[in-house]
C-alpha positions as CSV (number, residue, x, y, z in Angstrom):
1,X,103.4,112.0,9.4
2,X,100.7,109.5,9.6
3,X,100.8,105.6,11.0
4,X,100.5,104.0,7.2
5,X,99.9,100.0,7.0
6,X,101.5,98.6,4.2
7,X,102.0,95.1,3.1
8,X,105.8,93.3,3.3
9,X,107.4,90.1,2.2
10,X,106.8,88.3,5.4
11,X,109.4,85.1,4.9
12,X,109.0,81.6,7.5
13,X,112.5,80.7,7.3
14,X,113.5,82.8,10.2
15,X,113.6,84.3,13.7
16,X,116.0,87.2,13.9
17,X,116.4,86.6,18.2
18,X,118.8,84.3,20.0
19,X,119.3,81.9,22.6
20,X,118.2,82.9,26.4
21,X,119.9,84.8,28.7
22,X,122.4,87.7,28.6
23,X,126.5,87.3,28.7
24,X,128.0,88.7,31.9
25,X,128.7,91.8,30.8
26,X,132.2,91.1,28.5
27,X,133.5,92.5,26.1
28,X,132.0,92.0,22.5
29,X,134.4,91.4,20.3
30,X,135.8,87.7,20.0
31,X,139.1,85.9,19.8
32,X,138.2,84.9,16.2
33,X,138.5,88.9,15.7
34,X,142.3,88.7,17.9
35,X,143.3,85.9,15.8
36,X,142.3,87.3,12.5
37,X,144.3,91.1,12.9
38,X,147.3,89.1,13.4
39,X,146.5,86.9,10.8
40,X,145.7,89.7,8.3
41,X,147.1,92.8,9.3
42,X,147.9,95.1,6.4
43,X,146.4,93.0,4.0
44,X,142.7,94.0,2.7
45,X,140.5,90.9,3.0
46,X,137.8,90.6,0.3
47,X,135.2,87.8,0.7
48,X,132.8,87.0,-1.6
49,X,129.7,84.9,-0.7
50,X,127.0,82.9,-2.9
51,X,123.4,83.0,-1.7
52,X,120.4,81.2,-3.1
53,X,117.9,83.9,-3.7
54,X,117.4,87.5,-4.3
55,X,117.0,90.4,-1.0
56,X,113.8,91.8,-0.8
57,X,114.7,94.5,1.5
58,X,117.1,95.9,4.1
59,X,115.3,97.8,6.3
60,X,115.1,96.1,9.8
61,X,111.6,96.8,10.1
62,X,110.7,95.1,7.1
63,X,113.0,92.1,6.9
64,X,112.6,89.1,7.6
65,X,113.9,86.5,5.0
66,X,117.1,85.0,5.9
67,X,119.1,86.4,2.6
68,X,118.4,89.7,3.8
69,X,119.5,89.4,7.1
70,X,122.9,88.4,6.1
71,X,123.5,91.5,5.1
72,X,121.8,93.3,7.6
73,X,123.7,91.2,10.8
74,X,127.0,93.2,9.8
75,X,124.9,96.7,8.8
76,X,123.6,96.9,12.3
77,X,124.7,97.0,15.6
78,X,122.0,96.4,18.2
79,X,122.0,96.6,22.2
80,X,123.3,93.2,22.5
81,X,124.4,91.0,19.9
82,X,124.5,86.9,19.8
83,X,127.7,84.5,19.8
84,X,129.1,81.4,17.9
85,X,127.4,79.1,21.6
86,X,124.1,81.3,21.5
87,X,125.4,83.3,24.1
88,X,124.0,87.3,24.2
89,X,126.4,89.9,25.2
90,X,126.6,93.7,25.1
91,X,127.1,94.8,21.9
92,X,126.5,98.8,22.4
93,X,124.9,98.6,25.4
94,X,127.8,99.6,28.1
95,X,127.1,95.9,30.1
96,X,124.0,93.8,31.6
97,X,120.8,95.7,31.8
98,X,119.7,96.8,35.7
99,X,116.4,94.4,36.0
100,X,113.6,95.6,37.9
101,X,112.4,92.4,41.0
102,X,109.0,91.9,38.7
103,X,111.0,91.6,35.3
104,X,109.0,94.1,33.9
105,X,112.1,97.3,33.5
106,X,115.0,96.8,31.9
107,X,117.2,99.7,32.0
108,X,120.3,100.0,29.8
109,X,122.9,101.7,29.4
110,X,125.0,102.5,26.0
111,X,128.8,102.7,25.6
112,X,130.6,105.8,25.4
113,X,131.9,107.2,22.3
114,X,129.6,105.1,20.0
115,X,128.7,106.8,16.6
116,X,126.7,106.1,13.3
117,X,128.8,105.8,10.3
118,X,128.9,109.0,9.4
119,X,130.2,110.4,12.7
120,X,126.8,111.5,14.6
121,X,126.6,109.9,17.6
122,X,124.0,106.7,18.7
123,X,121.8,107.9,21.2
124,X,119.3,105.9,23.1
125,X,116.5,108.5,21.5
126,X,117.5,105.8,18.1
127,X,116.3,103.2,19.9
128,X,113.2,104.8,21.1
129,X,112.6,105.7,17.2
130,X,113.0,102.7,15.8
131,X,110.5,100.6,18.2
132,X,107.9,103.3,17.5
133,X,108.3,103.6,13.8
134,X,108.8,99.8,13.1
135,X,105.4,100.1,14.5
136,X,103.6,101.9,12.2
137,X,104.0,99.0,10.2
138,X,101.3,97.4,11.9
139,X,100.0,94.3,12.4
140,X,100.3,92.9,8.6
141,X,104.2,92.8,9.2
142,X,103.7,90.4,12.4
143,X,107.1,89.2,11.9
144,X,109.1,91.8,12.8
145,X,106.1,93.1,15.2
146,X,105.4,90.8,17.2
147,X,108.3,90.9,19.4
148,X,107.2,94.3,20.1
149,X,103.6,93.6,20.9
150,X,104.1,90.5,22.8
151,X,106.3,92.3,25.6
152,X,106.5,95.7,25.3
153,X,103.9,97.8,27.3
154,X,101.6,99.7,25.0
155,X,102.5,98.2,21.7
156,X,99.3,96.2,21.3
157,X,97.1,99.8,21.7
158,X,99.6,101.6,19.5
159,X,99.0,99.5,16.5
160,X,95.7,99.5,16.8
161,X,95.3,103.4,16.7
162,X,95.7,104.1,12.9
163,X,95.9,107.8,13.6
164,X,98.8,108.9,15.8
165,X,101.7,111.0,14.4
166,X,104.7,109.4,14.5
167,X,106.6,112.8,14.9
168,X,104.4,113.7,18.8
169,X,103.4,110.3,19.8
170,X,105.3,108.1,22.6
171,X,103.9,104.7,24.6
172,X,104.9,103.6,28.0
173,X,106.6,100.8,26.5
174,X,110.1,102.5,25.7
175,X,111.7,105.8,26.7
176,X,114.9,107.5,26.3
177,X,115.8,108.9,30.1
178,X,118.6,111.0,28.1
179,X,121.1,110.5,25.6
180,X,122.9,107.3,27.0
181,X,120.0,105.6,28.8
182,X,117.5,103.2,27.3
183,X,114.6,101.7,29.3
184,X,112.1,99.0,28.3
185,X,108.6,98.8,30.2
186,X,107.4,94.8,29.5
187,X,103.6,93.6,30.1
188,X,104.7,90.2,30.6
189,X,108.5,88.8,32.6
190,X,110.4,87.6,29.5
191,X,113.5,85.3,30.3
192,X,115.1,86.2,27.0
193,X,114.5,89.6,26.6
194,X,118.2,90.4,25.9
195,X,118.4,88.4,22.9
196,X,115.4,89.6,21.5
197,X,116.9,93.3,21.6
198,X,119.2,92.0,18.8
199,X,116.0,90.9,16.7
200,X,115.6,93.4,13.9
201,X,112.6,95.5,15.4
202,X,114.8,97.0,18.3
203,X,117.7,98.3,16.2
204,X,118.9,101.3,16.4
205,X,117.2,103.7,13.7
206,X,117.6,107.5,12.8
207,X,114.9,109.9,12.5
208,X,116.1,111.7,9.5
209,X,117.1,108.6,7.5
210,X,114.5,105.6,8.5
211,X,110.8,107.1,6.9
212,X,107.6,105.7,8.6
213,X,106.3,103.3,6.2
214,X,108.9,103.7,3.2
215,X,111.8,101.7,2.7
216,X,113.6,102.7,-0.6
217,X,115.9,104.4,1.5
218,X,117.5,100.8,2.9
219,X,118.5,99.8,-0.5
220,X,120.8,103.7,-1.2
221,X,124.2,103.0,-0.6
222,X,125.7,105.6,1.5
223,X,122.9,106.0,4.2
224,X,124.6,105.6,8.2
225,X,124.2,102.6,9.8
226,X,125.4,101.6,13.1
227,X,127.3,97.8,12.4
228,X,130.7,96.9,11.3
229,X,129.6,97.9,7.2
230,X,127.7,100.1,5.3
231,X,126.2,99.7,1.7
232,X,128.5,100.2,-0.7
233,X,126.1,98.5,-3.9
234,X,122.8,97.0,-3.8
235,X,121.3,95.4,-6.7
236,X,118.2,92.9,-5.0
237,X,118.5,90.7,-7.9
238,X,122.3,90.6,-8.6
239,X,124.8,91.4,-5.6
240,X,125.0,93.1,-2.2
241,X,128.2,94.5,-1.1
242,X,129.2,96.2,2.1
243,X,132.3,98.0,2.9
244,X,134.0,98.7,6.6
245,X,132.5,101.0,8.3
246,X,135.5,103.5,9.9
247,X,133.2,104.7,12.4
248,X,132.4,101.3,14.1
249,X,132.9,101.2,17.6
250,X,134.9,97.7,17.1
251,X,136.6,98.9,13.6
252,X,140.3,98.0,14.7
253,X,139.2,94.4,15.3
254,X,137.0,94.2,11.7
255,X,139.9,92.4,9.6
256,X,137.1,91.9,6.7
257,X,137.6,95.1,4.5
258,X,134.7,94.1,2.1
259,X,132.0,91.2,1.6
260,X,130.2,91.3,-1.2
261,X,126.5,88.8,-1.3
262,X,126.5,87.4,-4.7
263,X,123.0,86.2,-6.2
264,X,122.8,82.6,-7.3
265,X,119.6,80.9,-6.9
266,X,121.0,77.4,-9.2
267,X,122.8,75.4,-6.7
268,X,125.1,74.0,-8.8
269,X,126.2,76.8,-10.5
270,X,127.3,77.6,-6.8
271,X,129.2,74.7,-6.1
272,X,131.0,75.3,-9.8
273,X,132.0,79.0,-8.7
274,X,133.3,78.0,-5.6
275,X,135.2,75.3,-7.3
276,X,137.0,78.1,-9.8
277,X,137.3,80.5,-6.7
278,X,134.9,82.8,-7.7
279,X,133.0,82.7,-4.5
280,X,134.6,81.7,-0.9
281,X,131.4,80.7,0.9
282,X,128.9,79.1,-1.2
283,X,125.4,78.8,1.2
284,X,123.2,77.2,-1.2
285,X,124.5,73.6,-2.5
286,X,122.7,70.7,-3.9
287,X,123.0,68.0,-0.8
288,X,123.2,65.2,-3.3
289,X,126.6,66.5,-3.4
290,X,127.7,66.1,0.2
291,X,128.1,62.4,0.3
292,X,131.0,62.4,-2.4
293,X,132.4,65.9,-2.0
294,X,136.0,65.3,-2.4
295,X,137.6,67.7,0.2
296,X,135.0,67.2,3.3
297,X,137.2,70.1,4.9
298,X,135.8,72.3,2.7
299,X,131.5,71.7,4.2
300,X,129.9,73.7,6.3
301,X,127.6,72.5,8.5
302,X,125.7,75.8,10.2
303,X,123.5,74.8,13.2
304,X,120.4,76.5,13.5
305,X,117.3,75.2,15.4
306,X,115.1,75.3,12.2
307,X,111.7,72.8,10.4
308,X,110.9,72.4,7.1
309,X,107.5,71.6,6.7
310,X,104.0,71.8,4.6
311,X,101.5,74.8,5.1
312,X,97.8,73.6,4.9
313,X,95.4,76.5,4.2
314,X,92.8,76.2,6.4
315,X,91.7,79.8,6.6
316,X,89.1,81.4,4.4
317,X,91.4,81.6,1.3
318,X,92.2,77.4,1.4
319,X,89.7,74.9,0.1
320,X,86.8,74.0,1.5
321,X,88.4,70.3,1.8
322,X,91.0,71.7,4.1
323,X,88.8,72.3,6.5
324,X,88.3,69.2,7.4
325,X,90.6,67.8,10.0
326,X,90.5,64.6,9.1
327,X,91.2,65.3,5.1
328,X,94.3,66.9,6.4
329,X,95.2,63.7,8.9
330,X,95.2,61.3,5.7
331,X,97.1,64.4,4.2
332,X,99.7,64.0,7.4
333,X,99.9,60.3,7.7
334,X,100.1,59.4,4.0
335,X,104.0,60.6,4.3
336,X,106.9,59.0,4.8
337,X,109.3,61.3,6.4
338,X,112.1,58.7,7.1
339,X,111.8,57.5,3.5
340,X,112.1,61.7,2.4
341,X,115.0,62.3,4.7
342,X,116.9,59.3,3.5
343,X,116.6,60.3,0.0
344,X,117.5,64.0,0.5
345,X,119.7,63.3,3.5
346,X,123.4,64.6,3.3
347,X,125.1,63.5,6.0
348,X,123.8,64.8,9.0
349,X,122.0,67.4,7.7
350,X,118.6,66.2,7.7
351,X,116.5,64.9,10.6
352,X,113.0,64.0,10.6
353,X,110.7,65.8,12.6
354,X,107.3,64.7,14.5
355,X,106.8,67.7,15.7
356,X,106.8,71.7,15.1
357,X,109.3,72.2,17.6
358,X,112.3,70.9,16.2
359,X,115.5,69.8,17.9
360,X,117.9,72.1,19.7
361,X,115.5,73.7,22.3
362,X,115.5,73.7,25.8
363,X,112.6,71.9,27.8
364,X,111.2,71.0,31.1
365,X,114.6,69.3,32.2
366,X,115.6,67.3,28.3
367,X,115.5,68.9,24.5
368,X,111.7,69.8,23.9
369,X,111.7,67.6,20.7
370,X,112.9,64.6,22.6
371,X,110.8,64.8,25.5
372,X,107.8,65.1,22.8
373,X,108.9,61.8,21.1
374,X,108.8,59.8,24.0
375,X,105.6,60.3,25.4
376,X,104.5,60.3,21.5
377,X,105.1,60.9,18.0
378,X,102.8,62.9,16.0
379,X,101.5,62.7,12.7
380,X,103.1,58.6,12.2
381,X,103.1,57.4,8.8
382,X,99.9,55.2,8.4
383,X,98.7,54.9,4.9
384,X,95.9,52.6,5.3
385,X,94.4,55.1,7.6
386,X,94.7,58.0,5.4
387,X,92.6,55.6,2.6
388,X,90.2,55.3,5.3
389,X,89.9,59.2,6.1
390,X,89.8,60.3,3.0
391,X,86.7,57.6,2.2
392,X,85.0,58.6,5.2
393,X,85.2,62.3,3.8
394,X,83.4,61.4,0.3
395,X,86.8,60.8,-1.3
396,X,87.8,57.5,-3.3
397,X,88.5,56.6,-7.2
398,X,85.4,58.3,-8.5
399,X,85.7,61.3,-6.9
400,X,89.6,61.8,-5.9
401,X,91.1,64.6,-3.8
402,X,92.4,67.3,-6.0
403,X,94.7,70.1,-4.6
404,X,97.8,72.4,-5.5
405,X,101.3,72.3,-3.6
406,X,103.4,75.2,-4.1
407,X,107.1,75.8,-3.7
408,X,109.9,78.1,-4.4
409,X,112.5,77.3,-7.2
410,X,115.5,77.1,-5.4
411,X,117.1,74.8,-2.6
412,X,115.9,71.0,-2.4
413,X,112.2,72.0,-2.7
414,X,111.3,70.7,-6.0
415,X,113.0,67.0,-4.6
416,X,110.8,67.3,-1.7
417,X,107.8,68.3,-4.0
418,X,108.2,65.2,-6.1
419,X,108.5,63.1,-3.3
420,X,105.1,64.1,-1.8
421,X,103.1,63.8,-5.2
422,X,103.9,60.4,-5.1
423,X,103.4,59.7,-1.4
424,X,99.7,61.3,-2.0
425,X,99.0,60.0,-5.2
426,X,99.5,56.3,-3.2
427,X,96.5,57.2,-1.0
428,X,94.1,58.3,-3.8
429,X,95.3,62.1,-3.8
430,X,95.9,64.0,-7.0
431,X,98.0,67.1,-6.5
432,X,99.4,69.1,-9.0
433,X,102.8,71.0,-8.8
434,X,103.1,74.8,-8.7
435,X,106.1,76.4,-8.7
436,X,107.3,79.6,-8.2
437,X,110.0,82.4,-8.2
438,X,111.7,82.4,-4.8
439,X,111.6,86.3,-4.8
440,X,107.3,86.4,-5.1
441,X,107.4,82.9,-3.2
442,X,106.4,84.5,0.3
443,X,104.3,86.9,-0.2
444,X,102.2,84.9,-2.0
445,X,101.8,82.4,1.3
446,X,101.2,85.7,3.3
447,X,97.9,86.8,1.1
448,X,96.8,83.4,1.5
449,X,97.3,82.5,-1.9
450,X,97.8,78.7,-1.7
451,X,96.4,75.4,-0.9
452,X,99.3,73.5,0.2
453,X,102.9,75.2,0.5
454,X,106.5,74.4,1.7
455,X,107.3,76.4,4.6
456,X,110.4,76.9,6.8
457,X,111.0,78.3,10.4
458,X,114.3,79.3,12.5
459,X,114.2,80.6,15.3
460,X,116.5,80.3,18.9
461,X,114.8,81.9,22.0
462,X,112.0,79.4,22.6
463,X,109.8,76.6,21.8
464,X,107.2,79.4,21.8
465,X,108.3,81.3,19.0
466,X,107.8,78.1,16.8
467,X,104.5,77.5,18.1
468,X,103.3,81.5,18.1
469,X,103.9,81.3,13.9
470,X,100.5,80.2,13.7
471,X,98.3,82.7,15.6
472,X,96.3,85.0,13.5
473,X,98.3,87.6,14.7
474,X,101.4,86.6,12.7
475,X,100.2,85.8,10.1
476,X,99.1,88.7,7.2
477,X,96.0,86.1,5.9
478,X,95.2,83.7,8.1
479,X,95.9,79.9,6.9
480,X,95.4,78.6,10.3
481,X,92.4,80.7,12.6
482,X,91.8,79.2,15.3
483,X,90.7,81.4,18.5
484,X,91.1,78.3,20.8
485,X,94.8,78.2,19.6
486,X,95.3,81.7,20.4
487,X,94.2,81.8,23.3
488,X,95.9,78.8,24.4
489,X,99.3,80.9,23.8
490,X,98.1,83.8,25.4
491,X,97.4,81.7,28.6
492,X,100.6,80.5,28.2
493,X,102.8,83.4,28.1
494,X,101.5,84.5,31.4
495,X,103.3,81.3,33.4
496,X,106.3,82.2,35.6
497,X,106.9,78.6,36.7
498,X,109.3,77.2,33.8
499,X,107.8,73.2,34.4
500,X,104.4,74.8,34.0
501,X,105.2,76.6,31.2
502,X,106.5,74.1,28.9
503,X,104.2,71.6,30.1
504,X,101.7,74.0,28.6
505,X,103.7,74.4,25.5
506,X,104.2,70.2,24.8
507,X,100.1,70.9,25.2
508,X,99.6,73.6,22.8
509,X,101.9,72.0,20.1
510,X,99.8,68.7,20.3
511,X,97.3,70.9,19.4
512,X,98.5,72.5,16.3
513,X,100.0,69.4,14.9
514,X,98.0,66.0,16.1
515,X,94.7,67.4,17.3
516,X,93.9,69.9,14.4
517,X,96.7,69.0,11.8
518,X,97.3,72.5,10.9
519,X,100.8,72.3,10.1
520,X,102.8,68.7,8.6
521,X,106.8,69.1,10.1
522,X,108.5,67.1,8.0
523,X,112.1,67.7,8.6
524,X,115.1,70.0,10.4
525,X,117.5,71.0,8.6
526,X,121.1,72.7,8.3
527,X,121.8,73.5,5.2
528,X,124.8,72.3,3.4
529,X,127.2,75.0,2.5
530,X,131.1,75.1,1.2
531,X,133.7,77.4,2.6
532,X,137.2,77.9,1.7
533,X,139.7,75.4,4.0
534,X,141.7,78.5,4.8
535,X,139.3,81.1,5.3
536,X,139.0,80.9,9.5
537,X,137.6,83.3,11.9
538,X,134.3,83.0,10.3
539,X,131.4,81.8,12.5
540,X,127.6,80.8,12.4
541,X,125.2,82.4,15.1
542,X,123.0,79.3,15.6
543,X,119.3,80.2,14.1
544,X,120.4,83.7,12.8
545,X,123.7,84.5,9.9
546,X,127.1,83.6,9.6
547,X,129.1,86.2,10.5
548,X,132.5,87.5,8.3
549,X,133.3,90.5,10.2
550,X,136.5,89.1,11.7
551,X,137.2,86.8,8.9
552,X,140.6,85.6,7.6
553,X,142.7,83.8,4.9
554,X,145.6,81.7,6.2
């Protein structure tokens, strides 16, 4: 079987990894799951859960919108998994990994008695399989890849040979030393390497189920997975619903017997379902409704270090006007961000953003964000300015800056769109309004088709993981190419000293977003959702999915 390269929905709204550092070796279940077998023994527990836009896929190696990783967080069990605080702890790895004095060899070893749903049992050879066939990918699904490529030893060589075959070919970077022993060779000392073996490219995959560059397979109900469900229905467009899987290591704590992922993509028709009790969680909610929401009890606020912001398209596909640094300034500084976040804002849901990086990350000694902001704010609204730019670039009355914003039909993006047209049209900037399906959304951003976009981020390793969205290596057509930029996070990913290293980072996002204006941040943002007043046990890992497994109704 031949490496194939095919194209994938590559989504920005997340980062399937978590928080630094690995849990001292605990056990992984949770008192939520204690709490909810007493709570629900006997009784099946059903939940049912309204989200805001059709799955794409559930294959780990090709995932990576946030819908579709609802389902997958409960269909897979990785080496580690991430907690409620952030926290990483063994999930079916038998404890903390044995560390080699450079970094560079982590060595891991898996639980006894661990099977796939259908009774064969997990070996480390599954994790050896999936790292190499997520790879054959290649670079066009950057998403998922690039946590391989960026630390693993040999990755970077592997997708660039278009020949090997899958079935004969190995690279230094992972090995199986036998059936319960899993070792990863790194290029580069990662501090959080633990959480990224719970990102989506290093689950566990089996040979005989998980193709080389097919997926059709992820979306069959029946096939053995290694998590607390398996697929029982999958329709992309309608409803996903798993059912417990006997077989999982941690089944006696599972109180959850089914969840089902019902498709809604109008908000309010949400919030109406959850009103008749149709749904139990309802993720995607208008925010206008938050203020006056009558049982407060009943809101969800989900932390998750996450920015909402605008795409420019200054690659080869954009418009020749993007290219100009200081036609996308005016673009920057003609918005308002407190005056967007006020009118949107629920609560505290909302938080404007100067920055790429948004709150919630660990820097030199404060929060990245805040030790940003006070040395200086980026991007500040100055209209006047903008006026000015945009003169000094050939642009006034007669000849007025025309360009296209796209966004996705669901959530609070058409608010946000309206917002902007007016902001622009204030400085002498026409823009017209495109929008489109929420299920086509991304992949038209990845081929480059767009001028200006909405785009959204999570992730909950590292400042860096925000900042590496927009190397060319991540992104299928390049909106921002910029080999200085590049570089720049290549440079910084060899740093050991922590000071140094985020004192390079504050550097390279000044870069991206005051220097070259590549990107606009606009806002963070946890989105609003509802969940039943009696429904405990349910938790959100920050950055990632809620998580139902040990769920229960009082």
């Amino acid at each position: 079987m031949k490496k194939q390269i095919v194209s994938i929905v590559l989504s920005a709204t997340m980062c399937a990894s978590l928080l630094a550092g690995c849990g001292g070796g605990t056990d992984s279940s949770t008192s939520s799951a204690e709490a909810g077998s007493e709570a629900a023994a006997g009784e099946p527990v059903e939940i049912t859960v309204g989200v805001g836009q059709q799955f794409t896929t559930l294959d780990p190696g090709l995932s990576t919108e946030t819908v579709n990783r609802y389902a997958i967080a409960h269909m897979y069990s990785g080496l580690y998994k991430k907690l409620e605080d952030g926290s990483v702890v063994p999930d079916l790895a038998a404890g903390d990994p044995e560390i080699s004095e450079d970094g560079l060899t982590y060595t891991i070893k898996l639980k006894d008695d661990i099977y796939w749903s259908d009774g064969e049992p997990i070996t480390a050879n599954d994790f050896v399989y999936a790292v190499n066939r997520n790879l054959t990918y290649g670079a066009e699904n950057g998403f998922v890849t690039d946590k391989l490529v960026r630390y693993l030893e040999g990755a970077e060589e592997y997708l660039a040979d278009t020949e090997v075959d899958l079935e004969t070919f190995s690279f230094p970077g992972v090995e199986a030393l036998d059936d319960k022993t899993v070792v990863y060779h790194l290029k580069t000392p990662c501090a959080f390497f633990t959480g990224l073996l719970a990102a989506a490219g290093y689950l566990p995959l089996r040979a005989d189920v998980a193709e080389a560059g097919f997926s059709e397979w992820a979306i069959e109900p029946g096939y053995p997975v290694t998590g607390a469900y398996v697929l029982e229905y999958c329709n992309e467009n309608e409803k996903v619903v798993l059912t417990k899987n006997e077989n999982y290591y941690d089944a006696e704590n599972v109180t959850v017997d089914q969840i089902t992922f019902q498709v809604m993509t109008d908000m309010d028709a949400q919030a109406a379902a959850f009103k008749t009790g149709d749904l139990d969680v309802a993720l995607s909610i208008n925010a206008s409704i938050v203020p006056t929401y009558e049982n407060q009890n009943e809101l969800w606020n989900r932390p998750q270090q996450s920015v909402y912001s605008i795409d420019l398209n200054s690659g080869e596909t954009g418009p020749e006007a993007l290219k100009d640094v200081n036609v996308r300034r005016a673009l920057a500084i003609s918005i308002n961000r407190e005056e967007i976040v006020k009118t949107i804002n629920a609560g505290d849901f909302y938080t404007p953003l100067y920055g790429y990086v948004p709150y919630g990350m660990k820097g030199i000694e404060k929060d990245f964000r805040t030790e940003s902001d006070e040395v200086q704010k980026f991007q500040e609204y100055d209209p006047e300015k903008a006026k000015e730019l945009l003169a000094e670039a050939g642009y006034d009355e007669s000849n007025p800056l025309k360009l296209k914003y796209k966004y996705s039909n669901n959530s609070i993006h058409a608010d946000v769109a309206q917002m902007l047209e007016q902001m622009w049209k204030a400085v002498g900037i026409q823009v017209e309004l495109e929008v489109v399906e929420s299920g086509v959304f991304y992949d038209q951003i990845d081929q480059g088709d767009f001028e200006l976009a909405r785009y959204a981020l999570m992730c909950t390793n590292d400042p860096s993981e925000f900042l590496n969205q927009w190397t060319k290596d991540m992104q299928p057509v390049p909106a921002v190419a910029d080999d200085t930029y590049d570089q720049m996070m290549v440079d910084a990913a060899k740093i050991v000293d922590r000071t140094e290293y985020m004192t390079k980072l504050h550097e390279i996002e000044k870069y991206l977003v005051e220097d070259q204006v590549y990107v606009i941040p606009l806002f963070d943002f946890n989105e609003p959702a509802l969940k039943k007043e009696n429904l405990k046990g349910v938790y959100m890992v920050p950055g990632d999915a809620p998580i139902y497994s040990y769920g229960y109704f009082e």
